[in-house]
N, CA, C and O atoms as a CHARMM CRD file, in Angstrom:
* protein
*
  200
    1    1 UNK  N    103.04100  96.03600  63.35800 PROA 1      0.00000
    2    1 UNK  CA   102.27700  95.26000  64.31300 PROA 1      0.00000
    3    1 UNK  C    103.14300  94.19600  64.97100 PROA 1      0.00000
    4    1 UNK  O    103.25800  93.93400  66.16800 PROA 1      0.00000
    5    2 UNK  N    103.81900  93.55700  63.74100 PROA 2      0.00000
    6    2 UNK  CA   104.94700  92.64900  64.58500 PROA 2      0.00000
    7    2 UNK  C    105.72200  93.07600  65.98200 PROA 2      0.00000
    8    2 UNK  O    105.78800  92.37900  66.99400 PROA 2      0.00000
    9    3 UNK  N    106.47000  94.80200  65.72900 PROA 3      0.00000
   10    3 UNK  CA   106.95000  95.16300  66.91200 PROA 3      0.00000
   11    3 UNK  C    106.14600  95.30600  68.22800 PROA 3      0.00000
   12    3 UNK  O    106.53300  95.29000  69.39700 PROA 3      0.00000
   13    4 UNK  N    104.90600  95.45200  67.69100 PROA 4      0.00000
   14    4 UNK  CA   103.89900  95.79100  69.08200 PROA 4      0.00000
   15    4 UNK  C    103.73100  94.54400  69.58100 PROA 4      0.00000
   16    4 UNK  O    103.71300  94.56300  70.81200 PROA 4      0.00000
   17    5 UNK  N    103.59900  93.45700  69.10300 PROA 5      0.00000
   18    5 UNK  CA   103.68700  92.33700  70.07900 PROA 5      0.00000
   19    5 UNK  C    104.67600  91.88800  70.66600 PROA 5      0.00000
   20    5 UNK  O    104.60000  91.48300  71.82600 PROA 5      0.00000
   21    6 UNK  N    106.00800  91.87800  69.82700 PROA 6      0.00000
   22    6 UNK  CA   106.89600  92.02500  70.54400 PROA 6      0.00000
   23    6 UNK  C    107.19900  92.17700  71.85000 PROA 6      0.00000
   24    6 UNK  O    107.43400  91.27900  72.65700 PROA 6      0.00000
   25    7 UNK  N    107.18000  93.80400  72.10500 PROA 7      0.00000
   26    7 UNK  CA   106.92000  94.63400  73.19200 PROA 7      0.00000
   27    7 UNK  C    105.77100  94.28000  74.36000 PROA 7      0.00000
   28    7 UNK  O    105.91500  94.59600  75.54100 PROA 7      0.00000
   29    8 UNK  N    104.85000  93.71900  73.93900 PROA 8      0.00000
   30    8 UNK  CA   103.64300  93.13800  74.45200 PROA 8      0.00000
   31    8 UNK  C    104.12700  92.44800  75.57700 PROA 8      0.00000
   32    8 UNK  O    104.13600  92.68600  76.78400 PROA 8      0.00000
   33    9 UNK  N    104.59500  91.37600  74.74600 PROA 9      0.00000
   34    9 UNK  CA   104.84300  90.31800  75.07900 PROA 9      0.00000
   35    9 UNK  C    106.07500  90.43200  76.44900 PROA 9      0.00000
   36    9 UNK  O    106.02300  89.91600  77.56600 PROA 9      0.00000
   37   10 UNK  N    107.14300  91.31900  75.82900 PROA 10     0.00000
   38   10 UNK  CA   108.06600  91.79500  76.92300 PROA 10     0.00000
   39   10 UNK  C    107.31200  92.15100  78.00700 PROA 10     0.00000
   40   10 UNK  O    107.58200  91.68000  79.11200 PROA 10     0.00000
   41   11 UNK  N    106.36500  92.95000  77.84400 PROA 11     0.00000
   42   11 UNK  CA   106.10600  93.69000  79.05400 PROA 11     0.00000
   43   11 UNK  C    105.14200  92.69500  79.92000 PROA 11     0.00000
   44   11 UNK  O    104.95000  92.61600  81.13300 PROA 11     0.00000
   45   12 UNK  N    104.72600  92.12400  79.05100 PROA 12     0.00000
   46   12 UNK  CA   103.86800  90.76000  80.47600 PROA 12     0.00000
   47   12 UNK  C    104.75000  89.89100  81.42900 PROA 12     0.00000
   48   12 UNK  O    104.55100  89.47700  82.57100 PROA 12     0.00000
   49   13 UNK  N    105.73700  89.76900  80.60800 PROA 13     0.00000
   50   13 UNK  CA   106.89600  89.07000  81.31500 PROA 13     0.00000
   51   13 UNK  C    107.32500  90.11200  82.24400 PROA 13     0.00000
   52   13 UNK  O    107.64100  89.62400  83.32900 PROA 13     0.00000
   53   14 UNK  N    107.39400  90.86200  82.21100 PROA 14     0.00000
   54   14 UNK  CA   108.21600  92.19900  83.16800 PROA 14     0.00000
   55   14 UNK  C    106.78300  92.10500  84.05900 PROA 14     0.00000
   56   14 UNK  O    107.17200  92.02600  85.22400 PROA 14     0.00000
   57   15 UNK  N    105.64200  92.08300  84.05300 PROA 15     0.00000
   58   15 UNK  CA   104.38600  92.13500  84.79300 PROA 15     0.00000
   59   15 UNK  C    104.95200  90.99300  85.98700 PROA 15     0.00000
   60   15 UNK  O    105.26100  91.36800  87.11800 PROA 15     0.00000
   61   16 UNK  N    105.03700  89.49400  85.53100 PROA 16     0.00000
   62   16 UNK  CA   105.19000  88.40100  86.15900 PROA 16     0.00000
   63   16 UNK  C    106.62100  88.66000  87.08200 PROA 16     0.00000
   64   16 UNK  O    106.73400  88.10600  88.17600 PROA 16     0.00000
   65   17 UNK  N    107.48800  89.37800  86.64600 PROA 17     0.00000
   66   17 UNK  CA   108.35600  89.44200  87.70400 PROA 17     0.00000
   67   17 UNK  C    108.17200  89.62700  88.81800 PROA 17     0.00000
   68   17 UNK  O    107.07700  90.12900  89.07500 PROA 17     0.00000
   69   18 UNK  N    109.34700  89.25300  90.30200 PROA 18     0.00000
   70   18 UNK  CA   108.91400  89.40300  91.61800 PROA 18     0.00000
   71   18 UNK  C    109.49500  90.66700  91.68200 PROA 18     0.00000
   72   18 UNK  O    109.63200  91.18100  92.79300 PROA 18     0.00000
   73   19 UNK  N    109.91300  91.34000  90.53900 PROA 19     0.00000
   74   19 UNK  CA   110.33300  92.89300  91.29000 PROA 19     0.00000
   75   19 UNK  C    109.36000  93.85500  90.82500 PROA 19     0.00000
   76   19 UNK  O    109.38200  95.07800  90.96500 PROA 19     0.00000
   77   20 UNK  N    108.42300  93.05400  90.19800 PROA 20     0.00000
   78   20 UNK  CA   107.34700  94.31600  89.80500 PROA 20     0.00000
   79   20 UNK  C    106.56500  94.76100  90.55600 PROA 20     0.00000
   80   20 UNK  O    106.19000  93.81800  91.25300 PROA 20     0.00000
   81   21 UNK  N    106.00000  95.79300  90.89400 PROA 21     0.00000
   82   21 UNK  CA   105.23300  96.45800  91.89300 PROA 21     0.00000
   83   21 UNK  C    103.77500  96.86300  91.19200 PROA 21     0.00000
   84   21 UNK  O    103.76300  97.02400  89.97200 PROA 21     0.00000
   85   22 UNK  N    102.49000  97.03700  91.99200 PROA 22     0.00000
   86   22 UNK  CA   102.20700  97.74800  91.07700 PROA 22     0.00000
   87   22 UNK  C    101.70600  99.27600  91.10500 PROA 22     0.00000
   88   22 UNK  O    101.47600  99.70100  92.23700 PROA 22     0.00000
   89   23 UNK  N    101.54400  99.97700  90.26800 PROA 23     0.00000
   90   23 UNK  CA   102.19200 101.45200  90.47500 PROA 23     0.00000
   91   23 UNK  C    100.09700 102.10300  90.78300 PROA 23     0.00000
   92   23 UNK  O     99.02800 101.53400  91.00300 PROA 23     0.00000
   93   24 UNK  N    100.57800 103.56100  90.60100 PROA 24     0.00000
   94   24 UNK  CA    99.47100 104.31000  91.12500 PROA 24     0.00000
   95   24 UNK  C     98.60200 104.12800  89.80500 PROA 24     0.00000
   96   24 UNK  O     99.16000 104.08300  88.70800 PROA 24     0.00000
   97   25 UNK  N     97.35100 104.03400  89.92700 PROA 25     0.00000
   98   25 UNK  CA    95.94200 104.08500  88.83900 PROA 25     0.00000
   99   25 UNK  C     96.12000 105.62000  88.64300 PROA 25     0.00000
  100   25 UNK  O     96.39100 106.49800  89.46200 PROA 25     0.00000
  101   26 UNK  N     95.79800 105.69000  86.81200 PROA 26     0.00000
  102   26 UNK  CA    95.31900 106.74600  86.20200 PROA 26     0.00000
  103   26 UNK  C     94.04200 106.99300  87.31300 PROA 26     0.00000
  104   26 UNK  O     93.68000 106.17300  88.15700 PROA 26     0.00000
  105   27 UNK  N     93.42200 108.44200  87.06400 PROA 27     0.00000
  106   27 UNK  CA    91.95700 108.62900  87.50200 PROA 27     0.00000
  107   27 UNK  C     90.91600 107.57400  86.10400 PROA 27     0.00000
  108   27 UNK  O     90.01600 106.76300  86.32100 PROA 27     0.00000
  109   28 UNK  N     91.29300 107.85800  85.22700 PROA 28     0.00000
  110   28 UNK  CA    90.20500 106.82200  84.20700 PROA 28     0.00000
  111   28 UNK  C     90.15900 105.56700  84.72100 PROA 28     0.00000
  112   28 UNK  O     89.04200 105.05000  84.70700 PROA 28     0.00000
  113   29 UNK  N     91.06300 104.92200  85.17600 PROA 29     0.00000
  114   29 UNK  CA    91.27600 103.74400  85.73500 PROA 29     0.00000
  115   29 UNK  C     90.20500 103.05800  86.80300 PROA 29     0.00000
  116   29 UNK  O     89.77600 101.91900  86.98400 PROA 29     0.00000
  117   30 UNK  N     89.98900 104.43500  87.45100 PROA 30     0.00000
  118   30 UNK  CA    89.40000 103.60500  88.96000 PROA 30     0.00000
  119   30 UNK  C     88.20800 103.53100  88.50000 PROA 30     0.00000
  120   30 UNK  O     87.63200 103.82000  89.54900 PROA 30     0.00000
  121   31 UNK  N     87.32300 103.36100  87.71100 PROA 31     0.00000
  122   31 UNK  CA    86.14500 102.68000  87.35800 PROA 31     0.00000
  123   31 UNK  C     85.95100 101.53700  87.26700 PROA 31     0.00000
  124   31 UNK  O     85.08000 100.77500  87.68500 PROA 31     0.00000
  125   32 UNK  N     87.21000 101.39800  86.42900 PROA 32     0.00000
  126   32 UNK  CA    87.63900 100.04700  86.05800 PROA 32     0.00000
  127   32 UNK  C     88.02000  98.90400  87.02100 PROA 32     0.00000
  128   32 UNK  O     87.72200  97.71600  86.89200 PROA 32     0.00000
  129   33 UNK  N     88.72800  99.47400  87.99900 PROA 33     0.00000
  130   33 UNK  CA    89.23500  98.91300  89.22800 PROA 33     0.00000
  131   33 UNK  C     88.54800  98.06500  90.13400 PROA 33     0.00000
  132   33 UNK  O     88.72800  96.95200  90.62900 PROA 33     0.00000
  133   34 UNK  N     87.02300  99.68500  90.22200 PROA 34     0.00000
  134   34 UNK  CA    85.76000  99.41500  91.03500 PROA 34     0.00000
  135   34 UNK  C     84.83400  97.96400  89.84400 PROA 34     0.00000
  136   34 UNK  O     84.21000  97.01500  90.32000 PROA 34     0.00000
  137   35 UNK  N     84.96200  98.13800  88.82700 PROA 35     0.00000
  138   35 UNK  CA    84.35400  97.28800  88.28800 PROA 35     0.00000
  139   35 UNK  C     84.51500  95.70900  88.30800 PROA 35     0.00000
  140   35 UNK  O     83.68500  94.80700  88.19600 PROA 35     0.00000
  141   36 UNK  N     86.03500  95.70900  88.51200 PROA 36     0.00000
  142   36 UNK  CA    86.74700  94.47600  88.59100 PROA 36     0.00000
  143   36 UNK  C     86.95200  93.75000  89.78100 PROA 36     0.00000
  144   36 UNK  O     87.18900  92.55000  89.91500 PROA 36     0.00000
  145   37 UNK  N     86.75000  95.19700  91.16100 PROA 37     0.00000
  146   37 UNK  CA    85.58100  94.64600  92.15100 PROA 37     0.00000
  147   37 UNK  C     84.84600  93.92900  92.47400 PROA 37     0.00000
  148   37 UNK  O     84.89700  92.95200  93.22100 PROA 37     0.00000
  149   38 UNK  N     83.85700  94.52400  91.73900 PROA 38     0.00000
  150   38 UNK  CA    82.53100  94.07400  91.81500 PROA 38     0.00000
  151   38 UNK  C     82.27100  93.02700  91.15000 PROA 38     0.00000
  152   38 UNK  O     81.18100  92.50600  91.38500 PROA 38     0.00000
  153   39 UNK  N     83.09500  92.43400  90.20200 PROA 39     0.00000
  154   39 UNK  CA    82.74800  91.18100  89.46900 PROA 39     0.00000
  155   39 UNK  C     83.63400  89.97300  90.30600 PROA 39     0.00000
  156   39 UNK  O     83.16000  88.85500  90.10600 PROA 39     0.00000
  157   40 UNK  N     84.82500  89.99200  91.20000 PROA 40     0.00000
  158   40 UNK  CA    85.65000  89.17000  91.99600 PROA 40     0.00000
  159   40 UNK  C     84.35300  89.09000  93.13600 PROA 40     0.00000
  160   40 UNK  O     83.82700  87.98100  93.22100 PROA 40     0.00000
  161   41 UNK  N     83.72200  90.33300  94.13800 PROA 41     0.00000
  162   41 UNK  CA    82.59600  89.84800  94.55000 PROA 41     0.00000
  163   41 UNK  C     81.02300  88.65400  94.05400 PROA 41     0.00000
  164   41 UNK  O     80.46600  87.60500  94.37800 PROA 41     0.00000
  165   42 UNK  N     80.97900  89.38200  93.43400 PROA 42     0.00000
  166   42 UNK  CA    79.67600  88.45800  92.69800 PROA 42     0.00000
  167   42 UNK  C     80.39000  87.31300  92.69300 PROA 42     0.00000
  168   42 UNK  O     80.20300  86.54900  93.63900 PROA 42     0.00000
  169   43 UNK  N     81.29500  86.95900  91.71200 PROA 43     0.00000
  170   43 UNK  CA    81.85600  85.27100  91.26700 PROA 43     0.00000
  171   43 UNK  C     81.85400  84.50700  92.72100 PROA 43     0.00000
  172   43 UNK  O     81.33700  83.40000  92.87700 PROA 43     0.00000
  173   44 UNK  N     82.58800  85.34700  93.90000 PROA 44     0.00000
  174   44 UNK  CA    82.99300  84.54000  94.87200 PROA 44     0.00000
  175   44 UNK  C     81.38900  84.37500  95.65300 PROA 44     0.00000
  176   44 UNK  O     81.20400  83.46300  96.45900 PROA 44     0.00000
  177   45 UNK  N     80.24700  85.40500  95.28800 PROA 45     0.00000
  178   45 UNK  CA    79.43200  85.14200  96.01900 PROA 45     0.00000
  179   45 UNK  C     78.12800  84.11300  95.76800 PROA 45     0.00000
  180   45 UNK  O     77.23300  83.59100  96.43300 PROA 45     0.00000
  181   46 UNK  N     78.67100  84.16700  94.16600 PROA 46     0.00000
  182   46 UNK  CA    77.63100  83.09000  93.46300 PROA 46     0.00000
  183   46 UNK  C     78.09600  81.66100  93.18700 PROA 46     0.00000
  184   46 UNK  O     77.52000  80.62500  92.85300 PROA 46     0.00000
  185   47 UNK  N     79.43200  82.02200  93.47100 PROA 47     0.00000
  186   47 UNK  CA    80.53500  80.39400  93.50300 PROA 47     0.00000
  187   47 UNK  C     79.68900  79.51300  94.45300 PROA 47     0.00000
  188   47 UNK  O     79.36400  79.82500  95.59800 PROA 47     0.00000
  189   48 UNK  N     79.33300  78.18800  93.70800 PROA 48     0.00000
  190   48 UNK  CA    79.02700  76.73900  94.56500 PROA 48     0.00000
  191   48 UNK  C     80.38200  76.67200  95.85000 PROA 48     0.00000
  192   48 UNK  O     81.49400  77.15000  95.62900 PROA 48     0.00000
  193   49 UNK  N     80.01100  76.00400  97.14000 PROA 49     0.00000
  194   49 UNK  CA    80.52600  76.17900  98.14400 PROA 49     0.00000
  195   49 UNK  C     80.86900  74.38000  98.13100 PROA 49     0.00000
  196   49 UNK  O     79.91200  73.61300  98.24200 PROA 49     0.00000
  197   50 UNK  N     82.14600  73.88500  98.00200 PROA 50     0.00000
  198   50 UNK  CA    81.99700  72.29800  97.75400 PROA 50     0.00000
  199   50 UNK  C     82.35700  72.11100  99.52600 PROA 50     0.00000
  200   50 UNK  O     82.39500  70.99000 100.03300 PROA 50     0.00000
């Protein structure tokens, strides 16, 4: 388990880089995608307006 965080951890840092791109979605993915959608809508639409 130790090594898996490890690695974890590497790879978030490799996420934050400016050379990271991000690549094509699995098909399982785009549910997820659409879901994460739909919840950035709602928040921004139920967000107080200061």
């Amino acid at each position: 388990m130790e090594e898996d965080a490890d690695i974890c951890e590497i790879n978030q840092k490799g996420l934050r880089s400016m050379r990271h791109k991000a690549g094509m979605l699995m098909p399982e993915e785009y549910e997820l995608h659409r879901f994460h959608n739909w919840v950035r809508e709602r928040h921004t639409t139920l967000s107080p307006k200061f």
